[in-house]
C-alpha positions as CSV (number, residue, x, y, z in Angstrom):
1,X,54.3,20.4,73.8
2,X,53.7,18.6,70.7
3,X,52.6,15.1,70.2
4,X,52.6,12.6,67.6
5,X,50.1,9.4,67.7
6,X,51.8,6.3,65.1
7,X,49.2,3.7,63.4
8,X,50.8,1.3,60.8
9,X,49.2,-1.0,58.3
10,X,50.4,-4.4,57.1
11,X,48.4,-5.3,53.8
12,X,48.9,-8.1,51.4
13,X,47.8,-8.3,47.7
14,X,46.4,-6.6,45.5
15,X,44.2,-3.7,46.3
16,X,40.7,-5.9,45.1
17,X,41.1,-9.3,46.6
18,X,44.1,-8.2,49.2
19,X,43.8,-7.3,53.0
20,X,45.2,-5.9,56.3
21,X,45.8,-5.1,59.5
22,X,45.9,-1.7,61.3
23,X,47.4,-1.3,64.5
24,X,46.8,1.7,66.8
25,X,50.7,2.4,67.9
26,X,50.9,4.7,70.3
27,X,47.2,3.7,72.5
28,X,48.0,0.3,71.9
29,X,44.4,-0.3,72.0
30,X,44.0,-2.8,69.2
31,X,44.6,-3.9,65.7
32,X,41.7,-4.1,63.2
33,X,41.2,-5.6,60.1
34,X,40.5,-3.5,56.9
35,X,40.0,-4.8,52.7
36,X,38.7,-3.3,50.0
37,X,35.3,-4.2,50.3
38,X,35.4,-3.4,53.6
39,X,35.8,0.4,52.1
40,X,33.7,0.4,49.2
41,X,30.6,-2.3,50.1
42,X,29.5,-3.4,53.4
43,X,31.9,-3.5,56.8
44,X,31.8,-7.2,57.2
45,X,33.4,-6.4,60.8
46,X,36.3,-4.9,59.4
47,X,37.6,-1.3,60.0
48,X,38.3,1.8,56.7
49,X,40.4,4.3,56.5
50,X,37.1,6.4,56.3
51,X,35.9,4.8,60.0
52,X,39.3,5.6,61.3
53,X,38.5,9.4,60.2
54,X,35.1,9.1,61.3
55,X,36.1,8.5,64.9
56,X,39.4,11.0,64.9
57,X,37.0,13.8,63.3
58,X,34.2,12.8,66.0
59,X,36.1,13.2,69.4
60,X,38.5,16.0,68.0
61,X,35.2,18.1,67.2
62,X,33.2,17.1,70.9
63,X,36.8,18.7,72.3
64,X,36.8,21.6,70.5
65,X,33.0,22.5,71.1
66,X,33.6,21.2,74.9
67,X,36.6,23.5,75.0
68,X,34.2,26.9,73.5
69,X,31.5,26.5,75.8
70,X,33.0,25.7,78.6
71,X,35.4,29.2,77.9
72,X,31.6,30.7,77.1
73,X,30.9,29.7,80.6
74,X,28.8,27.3,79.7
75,X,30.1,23.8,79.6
76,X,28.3,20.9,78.5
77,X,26.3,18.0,80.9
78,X,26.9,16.0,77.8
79,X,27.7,15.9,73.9
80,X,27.1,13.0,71.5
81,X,28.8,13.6,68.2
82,X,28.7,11.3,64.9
83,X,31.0,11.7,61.8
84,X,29.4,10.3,58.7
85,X,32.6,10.3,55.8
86,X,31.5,9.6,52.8
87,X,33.6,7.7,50.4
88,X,33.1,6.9,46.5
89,X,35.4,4.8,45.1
90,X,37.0,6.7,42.0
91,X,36.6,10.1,43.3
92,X,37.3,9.5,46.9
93,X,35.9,10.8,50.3
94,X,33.2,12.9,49.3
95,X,31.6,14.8,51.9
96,X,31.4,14.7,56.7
97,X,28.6,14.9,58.3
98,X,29.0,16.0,61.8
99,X,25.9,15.6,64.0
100,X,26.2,16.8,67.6
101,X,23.4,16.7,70.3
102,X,23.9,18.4,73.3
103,X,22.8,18.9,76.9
104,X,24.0,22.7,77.8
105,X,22.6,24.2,80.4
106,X,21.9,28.4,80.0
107,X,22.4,28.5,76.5
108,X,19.8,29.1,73.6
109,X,19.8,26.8,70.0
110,X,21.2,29.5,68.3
111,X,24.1,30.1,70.9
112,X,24.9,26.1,70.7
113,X,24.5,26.3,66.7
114,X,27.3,29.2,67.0
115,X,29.6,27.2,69.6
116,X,29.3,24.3,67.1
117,X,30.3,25.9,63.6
118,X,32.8,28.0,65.4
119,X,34.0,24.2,66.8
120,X,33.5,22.7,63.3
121,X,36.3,25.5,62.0
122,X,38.6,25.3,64.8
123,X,38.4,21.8,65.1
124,X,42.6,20.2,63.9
125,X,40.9,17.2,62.5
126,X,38.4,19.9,60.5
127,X,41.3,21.8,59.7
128,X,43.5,18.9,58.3
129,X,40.5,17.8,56.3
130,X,40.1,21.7,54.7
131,X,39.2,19.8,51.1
132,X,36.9,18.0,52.2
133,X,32.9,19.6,52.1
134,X,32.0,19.3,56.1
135,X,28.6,20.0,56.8
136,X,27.3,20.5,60.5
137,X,23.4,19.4,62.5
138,X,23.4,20.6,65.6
139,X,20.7,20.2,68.4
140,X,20.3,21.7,71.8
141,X,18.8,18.9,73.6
């Protein structure tokens, strides 16, 4: 069964000195402010669309590597993953970083290393973000 998940975002201004608001829809979790410096300086306690993709790219990938070792026969005690997207203003979101550090019991490094980059392909959020360069650290804790 498919799903869809709605966000929208109320800005005003100009793209320099303007700002906004976006709402998480369908979790109804929050709204959160976002500006252009919050994108392209310092967070100032607002939210990016870079963030946003950080956390979505984050939890899809911990599912997807959950999901193979578990199938392996190995599931996880625990998995802590970070996204690190980097954007420069002119030419974009450069480059993810996905660190993952896990606690898997019967597996070897190079088995988890495997799970992971097979995850890091597989992942929907990876997928969708195909033009981006994602890089992958992985350690068996």
């Amino acid at each position: 069964m498919a799903t869809t998940r709605t966000a929208t975002t109320q800005w005003k201004g100009a793209l320099i000195d303007g700002s906004g608001t976006v709402s998480l829809n369908s979790s109804g979790i929050g709204t959160y402010e976002v500006s252009w410096a919050s994108r392209s300086q310092e967070a100032g306690g607002k939210t990016s669309p870079e963030e946003l993709i950080a956390a979505a790219h984050s939890s899809c990938f911990s599912m997807a590597l959950s999901h193979a070792l578990a199938g392996a026969g190995t599931p996880p005690e625990s998995l802590e993953t970070s996204a690190d997207v980097t954007f420069q203003p002119g030419e974009g979101i450069t480059g993810i970083v996905l660190k993952v550090k896990g606690q898997v019991p019967d597996i070897t490094a190079e088995q988890f290393q495997e799970a992971a980059e097979t995850a890091k392909v597989n992942c929907p959020v990876s997928k969708a973000l195909a033009g981006t360069t994602i890089t992958l650290q992985a350690e068996l804790l």
